[in-house]
C-alpha positions as CSV (number, residue, x, y, z in Angstrom):
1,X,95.0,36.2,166.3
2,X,97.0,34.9,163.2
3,X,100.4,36.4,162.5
4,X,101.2,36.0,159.1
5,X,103.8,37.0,157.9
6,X,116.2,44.1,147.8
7,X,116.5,44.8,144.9
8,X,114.4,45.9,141.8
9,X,113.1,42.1,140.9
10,X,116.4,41.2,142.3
11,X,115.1,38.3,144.6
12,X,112.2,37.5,142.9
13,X,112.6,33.9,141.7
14,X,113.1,33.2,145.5
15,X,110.0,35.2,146.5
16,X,107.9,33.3,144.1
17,X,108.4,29.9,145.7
18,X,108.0,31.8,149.4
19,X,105.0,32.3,151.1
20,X,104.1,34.2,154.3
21,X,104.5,32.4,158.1
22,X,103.8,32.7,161.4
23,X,105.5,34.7,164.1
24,X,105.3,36.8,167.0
25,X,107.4,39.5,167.4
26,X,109.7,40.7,170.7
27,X,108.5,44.3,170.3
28,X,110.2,47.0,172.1
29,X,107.5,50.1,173.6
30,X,108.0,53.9,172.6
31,X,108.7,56.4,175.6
32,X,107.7,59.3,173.6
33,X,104.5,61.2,174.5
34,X,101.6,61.2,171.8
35,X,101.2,63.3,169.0
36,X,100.4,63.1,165.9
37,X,101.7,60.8,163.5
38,X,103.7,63.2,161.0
39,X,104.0,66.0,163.2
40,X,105.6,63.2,166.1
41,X,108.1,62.3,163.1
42,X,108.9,66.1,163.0
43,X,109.2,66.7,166.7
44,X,111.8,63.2,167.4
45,X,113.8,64.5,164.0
46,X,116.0,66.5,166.4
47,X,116.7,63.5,169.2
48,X,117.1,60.3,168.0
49,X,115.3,57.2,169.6
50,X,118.3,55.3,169.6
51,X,121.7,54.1,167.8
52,X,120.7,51.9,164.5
53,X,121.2,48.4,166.6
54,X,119.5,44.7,165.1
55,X,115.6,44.5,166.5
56,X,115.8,48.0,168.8
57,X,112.7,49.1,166.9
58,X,109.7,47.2,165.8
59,X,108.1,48.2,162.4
60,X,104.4,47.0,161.8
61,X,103.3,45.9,158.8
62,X,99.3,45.6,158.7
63,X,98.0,44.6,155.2
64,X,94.7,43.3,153.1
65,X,94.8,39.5,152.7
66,X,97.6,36.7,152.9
67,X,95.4,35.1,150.1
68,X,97.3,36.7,147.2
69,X,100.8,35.9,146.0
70,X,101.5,39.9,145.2
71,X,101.0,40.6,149.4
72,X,103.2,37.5,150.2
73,X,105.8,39.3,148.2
74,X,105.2,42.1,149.8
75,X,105.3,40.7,153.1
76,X,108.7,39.3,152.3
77,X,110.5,42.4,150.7
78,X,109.5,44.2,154.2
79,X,111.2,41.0,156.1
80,X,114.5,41.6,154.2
81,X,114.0,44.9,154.8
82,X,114.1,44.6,158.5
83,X,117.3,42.1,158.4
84,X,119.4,44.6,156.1
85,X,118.1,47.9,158.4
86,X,118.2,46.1,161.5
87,X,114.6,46.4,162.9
88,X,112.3,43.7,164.0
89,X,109.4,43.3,161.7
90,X,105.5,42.2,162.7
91,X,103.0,41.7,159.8
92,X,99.2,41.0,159.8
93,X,96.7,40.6,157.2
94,X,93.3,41.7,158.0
95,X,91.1,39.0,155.9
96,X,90.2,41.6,153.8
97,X,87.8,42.8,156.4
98,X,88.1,46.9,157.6
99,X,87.0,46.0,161.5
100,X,89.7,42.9,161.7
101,X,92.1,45.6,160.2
102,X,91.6,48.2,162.7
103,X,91.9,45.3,165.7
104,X,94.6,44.0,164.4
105,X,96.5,47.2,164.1
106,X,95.5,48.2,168.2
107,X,96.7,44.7,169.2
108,X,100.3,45.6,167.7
109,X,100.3,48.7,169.2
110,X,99.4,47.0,172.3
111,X,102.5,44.5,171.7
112,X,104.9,47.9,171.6
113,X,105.8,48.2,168.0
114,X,107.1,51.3,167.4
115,X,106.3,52.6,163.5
116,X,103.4,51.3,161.1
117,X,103.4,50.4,157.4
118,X,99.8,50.7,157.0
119,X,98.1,48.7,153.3
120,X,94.6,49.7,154.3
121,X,91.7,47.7,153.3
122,X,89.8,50.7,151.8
123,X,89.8,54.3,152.5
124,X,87.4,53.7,155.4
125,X,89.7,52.3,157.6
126,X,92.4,54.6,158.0
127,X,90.9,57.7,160.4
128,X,90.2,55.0,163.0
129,X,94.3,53.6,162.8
130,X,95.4,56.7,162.9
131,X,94.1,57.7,165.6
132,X,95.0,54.9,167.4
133,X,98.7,55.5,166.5
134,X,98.5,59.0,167.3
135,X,97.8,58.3,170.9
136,X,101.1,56.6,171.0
137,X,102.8,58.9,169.1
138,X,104.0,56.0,166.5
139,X,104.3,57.3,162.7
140,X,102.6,55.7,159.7
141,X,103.6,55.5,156.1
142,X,100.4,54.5,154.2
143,X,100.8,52.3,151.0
144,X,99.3,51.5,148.0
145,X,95.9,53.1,148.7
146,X,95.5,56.1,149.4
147,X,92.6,57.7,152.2
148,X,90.2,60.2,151.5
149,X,91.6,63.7,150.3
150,X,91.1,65.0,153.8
151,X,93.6,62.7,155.1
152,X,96.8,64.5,153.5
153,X,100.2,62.9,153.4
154,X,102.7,64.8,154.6
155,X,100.5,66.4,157.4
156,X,98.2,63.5,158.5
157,X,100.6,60.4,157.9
158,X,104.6,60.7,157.0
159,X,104.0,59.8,153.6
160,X,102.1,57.7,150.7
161,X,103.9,55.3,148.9
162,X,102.5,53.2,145.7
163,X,102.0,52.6,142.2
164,X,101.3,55.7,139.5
165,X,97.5,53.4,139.2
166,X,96.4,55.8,136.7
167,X,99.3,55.1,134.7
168,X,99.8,51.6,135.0
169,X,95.9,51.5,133.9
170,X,96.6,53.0,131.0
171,X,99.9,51.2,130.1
172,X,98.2,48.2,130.0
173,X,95.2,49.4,128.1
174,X,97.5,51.3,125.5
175,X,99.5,47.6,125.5
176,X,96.1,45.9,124.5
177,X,94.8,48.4,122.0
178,X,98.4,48.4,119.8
179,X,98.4,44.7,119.6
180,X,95.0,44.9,118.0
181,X,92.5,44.8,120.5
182,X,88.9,46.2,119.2
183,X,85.9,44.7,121.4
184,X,87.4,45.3,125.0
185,X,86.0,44.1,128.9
186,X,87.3,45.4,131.7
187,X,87.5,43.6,134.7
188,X,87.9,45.5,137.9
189,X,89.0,45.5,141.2
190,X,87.1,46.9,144.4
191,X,84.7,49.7,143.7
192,X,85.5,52.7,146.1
193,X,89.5,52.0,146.8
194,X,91.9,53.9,144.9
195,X,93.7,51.7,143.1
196,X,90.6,50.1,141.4
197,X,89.6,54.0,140.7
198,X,92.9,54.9,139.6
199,X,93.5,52.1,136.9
200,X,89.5,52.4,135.6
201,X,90.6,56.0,134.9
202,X,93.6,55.1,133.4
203,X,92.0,52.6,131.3
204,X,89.1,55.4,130.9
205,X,91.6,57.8,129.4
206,X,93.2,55.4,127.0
207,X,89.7,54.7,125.4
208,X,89.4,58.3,124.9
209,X,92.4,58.3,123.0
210,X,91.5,55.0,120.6
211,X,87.9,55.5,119.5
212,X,88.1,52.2,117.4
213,X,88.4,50.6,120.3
214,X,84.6,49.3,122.1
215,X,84.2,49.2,125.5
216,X,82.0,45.7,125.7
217,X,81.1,46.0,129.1
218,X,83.0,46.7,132.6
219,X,82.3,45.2,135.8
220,X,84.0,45.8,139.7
221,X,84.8,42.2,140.2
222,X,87.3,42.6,143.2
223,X,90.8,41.0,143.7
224,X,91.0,37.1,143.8
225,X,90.8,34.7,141.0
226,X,87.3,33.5,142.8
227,X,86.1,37.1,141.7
228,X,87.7,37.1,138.2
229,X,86.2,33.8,137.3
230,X,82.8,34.7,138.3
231,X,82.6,38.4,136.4
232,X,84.6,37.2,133.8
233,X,82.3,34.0,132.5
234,X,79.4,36.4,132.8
235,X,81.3,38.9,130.3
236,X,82.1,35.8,127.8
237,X,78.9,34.4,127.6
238,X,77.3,38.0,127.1
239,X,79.9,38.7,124.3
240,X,81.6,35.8,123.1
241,X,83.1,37.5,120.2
242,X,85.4,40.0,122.7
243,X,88.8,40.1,121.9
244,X,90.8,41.7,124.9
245,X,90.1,41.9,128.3
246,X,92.0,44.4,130.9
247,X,92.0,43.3,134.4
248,X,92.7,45.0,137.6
249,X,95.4,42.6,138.1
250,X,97.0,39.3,137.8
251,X,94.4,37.0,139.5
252,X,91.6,38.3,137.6
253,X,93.8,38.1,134.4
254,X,94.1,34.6,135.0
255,X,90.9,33.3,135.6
256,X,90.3,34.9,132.7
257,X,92.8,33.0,130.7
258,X,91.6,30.1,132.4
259,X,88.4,30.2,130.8
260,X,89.8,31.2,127.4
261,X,91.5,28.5,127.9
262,X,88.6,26.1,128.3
263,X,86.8,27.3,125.2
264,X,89.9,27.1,122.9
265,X,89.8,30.7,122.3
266,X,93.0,31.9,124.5
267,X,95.2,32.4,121.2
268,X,93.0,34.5,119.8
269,X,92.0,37.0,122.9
270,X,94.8,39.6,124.5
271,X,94.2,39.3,128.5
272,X,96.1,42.0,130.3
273,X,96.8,41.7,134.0
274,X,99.2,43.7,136.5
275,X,101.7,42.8,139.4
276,X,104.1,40.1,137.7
277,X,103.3,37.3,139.6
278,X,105.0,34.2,139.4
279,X,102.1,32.5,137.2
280,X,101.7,35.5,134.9
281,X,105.1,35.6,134.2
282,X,104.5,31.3,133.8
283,X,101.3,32.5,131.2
284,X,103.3,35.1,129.3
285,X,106.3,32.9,128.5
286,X,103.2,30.1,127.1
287,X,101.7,33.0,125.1
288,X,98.6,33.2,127.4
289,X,98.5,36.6,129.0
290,X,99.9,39.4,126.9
291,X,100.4,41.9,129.5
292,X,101.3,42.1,132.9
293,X,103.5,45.2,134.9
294,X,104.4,45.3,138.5
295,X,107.9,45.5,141.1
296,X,105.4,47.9,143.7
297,X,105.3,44.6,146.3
298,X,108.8,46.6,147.6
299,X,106.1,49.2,148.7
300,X,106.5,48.2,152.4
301,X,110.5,47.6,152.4
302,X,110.8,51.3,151.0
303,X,107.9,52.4,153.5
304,X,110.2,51.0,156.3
305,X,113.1,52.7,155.3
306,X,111.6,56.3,156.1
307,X,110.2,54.6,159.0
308,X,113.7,53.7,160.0
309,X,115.3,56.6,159.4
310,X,112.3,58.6,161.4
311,X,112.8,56.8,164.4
312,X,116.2,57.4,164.0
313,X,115.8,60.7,164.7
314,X,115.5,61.5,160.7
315,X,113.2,64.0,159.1
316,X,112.0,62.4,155.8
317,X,111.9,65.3,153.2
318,X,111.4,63.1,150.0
319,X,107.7,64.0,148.5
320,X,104.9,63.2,150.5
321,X,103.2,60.9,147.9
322,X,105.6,59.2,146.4
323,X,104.0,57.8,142.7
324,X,105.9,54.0,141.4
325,X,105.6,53.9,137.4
326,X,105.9,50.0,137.4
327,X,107.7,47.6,135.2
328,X,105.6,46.8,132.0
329,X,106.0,43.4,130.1
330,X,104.3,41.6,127.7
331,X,104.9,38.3,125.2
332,X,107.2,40.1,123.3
333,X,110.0,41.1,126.4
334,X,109.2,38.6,128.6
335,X,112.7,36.5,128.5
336,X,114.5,39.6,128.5
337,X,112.4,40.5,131.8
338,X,113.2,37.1,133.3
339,X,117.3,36.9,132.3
340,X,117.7,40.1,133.7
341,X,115.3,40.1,137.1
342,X,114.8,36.4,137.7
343,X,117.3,34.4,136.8
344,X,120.5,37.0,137.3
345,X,119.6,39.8,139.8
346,X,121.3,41.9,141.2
347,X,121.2,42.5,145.3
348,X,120.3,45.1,146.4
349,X,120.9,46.4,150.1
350,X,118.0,48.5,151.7
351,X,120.5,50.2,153.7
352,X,122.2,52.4,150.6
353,X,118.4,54.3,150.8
354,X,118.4,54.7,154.3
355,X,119.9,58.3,155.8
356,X,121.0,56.5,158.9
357,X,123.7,54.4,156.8
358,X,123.8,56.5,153.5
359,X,123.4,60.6,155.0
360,X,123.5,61.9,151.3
361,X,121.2,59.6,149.6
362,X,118.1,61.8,148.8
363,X,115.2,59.5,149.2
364,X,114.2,58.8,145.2
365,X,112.0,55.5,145.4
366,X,110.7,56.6,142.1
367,X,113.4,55.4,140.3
368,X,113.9,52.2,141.6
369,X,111.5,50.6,138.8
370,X,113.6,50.2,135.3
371,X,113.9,48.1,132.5
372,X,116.3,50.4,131.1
């Protein structure tokens, strides 16, 4: 099976030209008996595993797709993670397929890792890996999408950590709609997970709010720029005379500014997109895309650090579903946003948010995100 492989933007002109690689980690095998995953981080919070020491724990890190520039960042932030903690790290994409997913996951657990970052697929998914990592008692932090609502955070899993979708949704619909947007299309992600849910309502609740502004047409495209190109052309040549389009995120933005681009009509149409990827940033700075938001690919480096601290023996008492508000920028802020986190960052090490190094920090992930 393929292995595939801090600081608020801080490293992000590095992460842009990185992408993931290969590896196999030396994992190290939990003597603990099973239990459940956040009840297990409860019962070791009064013994801990071991002294912090370089590579004594191995943190899994099983995600979507390699296929997409926002998940090689991600992958990367939980790599620099793991060198300023001091845990060995073991990632996997899944293809974008739920059964891969699930194997994928058992075969680390069969390779002793100790703790899982888990970016499911969908919803579907998650039951079947947590159950797997209940019978080795290893605990789970769940990003970016959540389960169903009867798998609760907190009680089912340590915690859920990812972007306020809702939010962001609406950011970058209210974005559209103030610089002048009128005949709108939405193009979205994957029907069913919740972060294609979350931003439609987001975007849902925005058109409530501006009445001028007409909903064209709105279509669940899915993730890649493959998907955004497809959906996207089908919109155009339906309404021609659009003159925004909101997108789930960044690839789908682009492909549509690809085709905009084609027709000589780009100047005159307001794309929106969202994760800040290297290309969008590229399109914003040419007056391409308008909008674009993002920083949430530190998701599993912050996932790692209550990890870290659990197997340390550390009961994590932050909030069980901890909501990012993300970093929202547009043509008009775009140099500020690249002087200040791409061209002169500021490091950041993952150990001041860790309890094991920093005893007093409360864990606050929510206000890592600023452009203040």
């Amino acid at each position: 099976m393929k292995k595939t492989l801090l600081a608020i933007f801080t490293v992000v002109a590095m992460l842009f030209t990185m992408t993931a690689c290969g590896g196999t980690a030396a994992p190290s095998t939990p003597d603990t008996p099973a239990a459940p995953a956040a009840s297990q981080a409860q019962d070791t919070a009064s013994t801990p595993a071991t002294e912090p020491s370089g590579g004594s724990f191995t943190i899994g890190f099983s995600f979507p797709t390699s296929n997409n520039e926002f998940w090689q960042n991600a992958v990367n932030y939980f790599k620099m993670a793991s060198s300023d903690l001091g845990f060995t790290p073991l990632s996997d994409d899944c293809n974008g397929d739920t059964a891969e997913q699930l194997s994928d996951v058992e075969t680390m657990i069969s390779s002793g890792i100790n703790a899982l970052v888990l970016a499911p697929q969908d919803s579907s998914v998650v039951p079947g890996i947590l159950s797997a990592c209940n019978e080795k008692n290893i605990p789970v932090v769940i990003i970016d999408r959540l389960p169903d609502a009867d798998i609760v955070a907190g009680q089912d899993y340590i915690a859920f950590v990812g972007p306020n979708d809702e939010e962001a949704g609406y950011q970058e619909a209210v974005a559209l709609f103030n610089a002048g947007v009128k005949n709108l299309v939405a193009v979205g992600g994957i029907q069913g997970t919740s972060v294609a849910m979350g931003r439609n309502e987001g975007l849902m609740r925005a058109l409530e709010e501006h009445p001028e502004v007409t909903l064209l047409q709105s279509d669940y495209a899915g993730e890649n720029w493959d998907d955004g190109d497809k959906s996207f052309r089908n919109m155009y040549s339906a309404h021609p005379d659009l003159d925004g389009v909101w997108c789930y995120n960044d690839s789908l933005a682009l492909s549509a500014v690809n085709v905009l681009t084609e027709s000589g009509k780009v100047e005159s149409v307001k794309v929106g997109g969202m994760d800040c990827l290297s290309d969008a940033v590229a399109s914003m700075e040419a007056s391409q895309l308008y909008f674009s938001c993002g920083g949430h690919y530190m998701m599993p480096a912050m996932a790692s650090v209550i990890l870290y601290d659990t197997l340390n023996g550390i009961t994590y008492d932050g909030v069980s579903n901890v909501q990012l508000n993300l970093l929202n920028v547009t043509t008009e802020n775009v140099a500020a946003f690249r002087e200040r986190y791409l061209d002169n960052p500021e490091p950041i090490n993952w150990t001041q948010y860790s309890k094991v190094y920093n005893p007093d920090v409360p864990y606050s992930f929510e206000t890592m995100l600023t452009m203040d």
